[in-house]
KELUM-813422 format. One line per 10 residues: for each residue y, x, z of N, C-alpha, C. Coordinates in Angstrom, 1 decimal, decimal comma. Atoms other than C-alpha are relative to their C-alpha. Layout:
# KELUM-813422
Y:X:Z:Y:X:Z:Y:X:Z | ...
END
This chain:
# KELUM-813422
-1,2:0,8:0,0:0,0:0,0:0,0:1,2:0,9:0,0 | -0,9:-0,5:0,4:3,4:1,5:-1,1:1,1:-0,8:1,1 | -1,1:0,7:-1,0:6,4:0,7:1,5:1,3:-0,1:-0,5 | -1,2:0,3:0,9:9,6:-0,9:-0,1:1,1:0,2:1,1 | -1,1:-0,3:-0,9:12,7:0,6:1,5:1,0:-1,1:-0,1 | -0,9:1,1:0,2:15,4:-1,4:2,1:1,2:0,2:-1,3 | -0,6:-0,3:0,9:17,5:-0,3:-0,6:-0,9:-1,0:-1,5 | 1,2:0,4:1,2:14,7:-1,7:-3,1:0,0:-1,1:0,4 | -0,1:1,7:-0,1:14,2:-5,1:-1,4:1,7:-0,5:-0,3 | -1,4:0,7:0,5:18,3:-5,7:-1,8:-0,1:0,2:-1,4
0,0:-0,1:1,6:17,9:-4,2:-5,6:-0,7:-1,7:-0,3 | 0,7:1,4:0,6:15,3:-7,4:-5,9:0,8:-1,0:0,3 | -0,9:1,0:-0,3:17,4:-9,8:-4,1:1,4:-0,4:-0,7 | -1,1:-0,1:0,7:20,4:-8,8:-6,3:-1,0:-0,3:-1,9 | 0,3:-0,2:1,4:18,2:-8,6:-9,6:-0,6:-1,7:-0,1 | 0,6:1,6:0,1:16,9:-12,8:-8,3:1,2:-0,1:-0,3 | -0,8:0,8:-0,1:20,0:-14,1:-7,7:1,1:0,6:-1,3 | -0,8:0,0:1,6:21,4:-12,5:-11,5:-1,1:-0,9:-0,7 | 1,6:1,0:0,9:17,9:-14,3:-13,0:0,7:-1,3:0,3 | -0,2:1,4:-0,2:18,9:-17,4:-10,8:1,7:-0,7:-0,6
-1,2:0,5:0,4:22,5:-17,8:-11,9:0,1:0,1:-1,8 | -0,1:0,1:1,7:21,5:-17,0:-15,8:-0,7:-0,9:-0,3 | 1,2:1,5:0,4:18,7:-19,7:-15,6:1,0:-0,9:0,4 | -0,9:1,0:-0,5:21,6:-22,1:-13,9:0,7:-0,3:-1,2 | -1,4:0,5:0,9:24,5:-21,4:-16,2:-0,9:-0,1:-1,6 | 0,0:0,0:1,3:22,5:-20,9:-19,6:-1,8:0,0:-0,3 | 1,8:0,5:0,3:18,6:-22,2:-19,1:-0,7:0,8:-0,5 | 1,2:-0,7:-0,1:17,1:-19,4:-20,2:0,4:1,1:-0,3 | -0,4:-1,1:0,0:17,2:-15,7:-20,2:0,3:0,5:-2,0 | -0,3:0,0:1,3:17,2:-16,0:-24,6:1,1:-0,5:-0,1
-1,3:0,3:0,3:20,2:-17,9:-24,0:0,8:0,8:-0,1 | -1,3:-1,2:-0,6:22,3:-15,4:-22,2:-0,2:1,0:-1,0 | 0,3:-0,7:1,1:20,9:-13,2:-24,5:0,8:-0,1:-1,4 | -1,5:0,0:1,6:22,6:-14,6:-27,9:1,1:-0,2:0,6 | -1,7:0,0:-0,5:25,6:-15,2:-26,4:0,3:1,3:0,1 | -0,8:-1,3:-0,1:26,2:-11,7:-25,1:-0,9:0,7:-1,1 | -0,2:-0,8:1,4:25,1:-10,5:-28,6:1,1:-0,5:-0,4 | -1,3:0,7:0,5:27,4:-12,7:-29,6:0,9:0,2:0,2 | -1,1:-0,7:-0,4:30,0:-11,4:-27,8:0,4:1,6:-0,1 | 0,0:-1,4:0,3:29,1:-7,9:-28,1:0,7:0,2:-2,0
0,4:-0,1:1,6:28,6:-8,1:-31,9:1,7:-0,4:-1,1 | -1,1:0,0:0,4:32,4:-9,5:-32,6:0,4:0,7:-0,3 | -0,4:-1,4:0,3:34,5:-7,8:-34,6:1,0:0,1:0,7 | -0,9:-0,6:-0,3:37,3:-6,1:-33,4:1,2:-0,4:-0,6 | -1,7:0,2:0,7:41,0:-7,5:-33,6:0,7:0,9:0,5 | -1,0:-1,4:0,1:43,0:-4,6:-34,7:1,6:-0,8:-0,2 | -0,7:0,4:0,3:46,3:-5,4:-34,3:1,3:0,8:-0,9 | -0,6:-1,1:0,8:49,3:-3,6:-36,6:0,5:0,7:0,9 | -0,8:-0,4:-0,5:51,5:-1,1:-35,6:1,3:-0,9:0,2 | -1,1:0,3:0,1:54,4:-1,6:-34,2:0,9:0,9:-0,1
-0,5:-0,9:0,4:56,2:1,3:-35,5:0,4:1,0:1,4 | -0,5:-0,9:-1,2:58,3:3,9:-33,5:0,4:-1,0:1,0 | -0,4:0,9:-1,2:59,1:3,0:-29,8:0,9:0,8:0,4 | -1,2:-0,9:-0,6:62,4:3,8:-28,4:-0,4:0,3:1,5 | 0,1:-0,2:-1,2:62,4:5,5:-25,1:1,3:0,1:0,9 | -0,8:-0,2:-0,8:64,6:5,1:-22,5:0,4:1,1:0,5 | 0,0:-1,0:-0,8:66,7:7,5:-21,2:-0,1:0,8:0,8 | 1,0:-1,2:-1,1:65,8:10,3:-18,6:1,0:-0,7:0,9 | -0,9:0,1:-0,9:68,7:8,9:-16,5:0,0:-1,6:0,5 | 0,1:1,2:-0,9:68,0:5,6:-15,7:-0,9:-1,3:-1,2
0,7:0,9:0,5:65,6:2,6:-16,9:0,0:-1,6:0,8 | -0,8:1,1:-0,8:65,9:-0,8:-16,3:-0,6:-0,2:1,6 | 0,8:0,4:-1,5:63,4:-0,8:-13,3:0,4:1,2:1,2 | -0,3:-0,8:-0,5:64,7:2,3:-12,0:0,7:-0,4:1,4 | -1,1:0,5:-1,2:66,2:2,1:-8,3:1,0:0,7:0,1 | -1,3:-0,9:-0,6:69,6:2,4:-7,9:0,5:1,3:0,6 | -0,4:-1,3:-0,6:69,9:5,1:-5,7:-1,4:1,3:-0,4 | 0,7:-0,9:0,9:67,2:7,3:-7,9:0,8:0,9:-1,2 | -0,6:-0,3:1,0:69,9:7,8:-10,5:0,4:-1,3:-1,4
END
């Protein structure tokens, strides 16, 4: 007989209660499955440049405090 540390019994208690809340929200573990392909697998919204960005001065910005300069 092999003796399960406590570290290992919370791993299983943490690895039920992700089982029991993907069987809850999405009935079966193939559900969850296409979905987060589904989500993985989207493409990518690239969005354009928005060209040069001005930088504020070294001497003061709008969030700057007062007595900082």
């Amino acid at each position: 007989m092999t003796a399960v540390t406590v570290p290992k019994i919370q791993q299983l208690l943490t690895t039920q209660q992700l089982l029991t809340d993907v069987l809850h929200r999405y009935g079966s573990v193939d559900a969850f499955l296409v979905r987060l392909r589904g989500a993985l697998d989207a493409p990518t919204v690239e969005l354009p440049d928005a060209g040069p960005y001005e930088l504020e001065p070294e001497s003061g910005g709008r969030h700057r405090r007062p007595d900082m300069g």
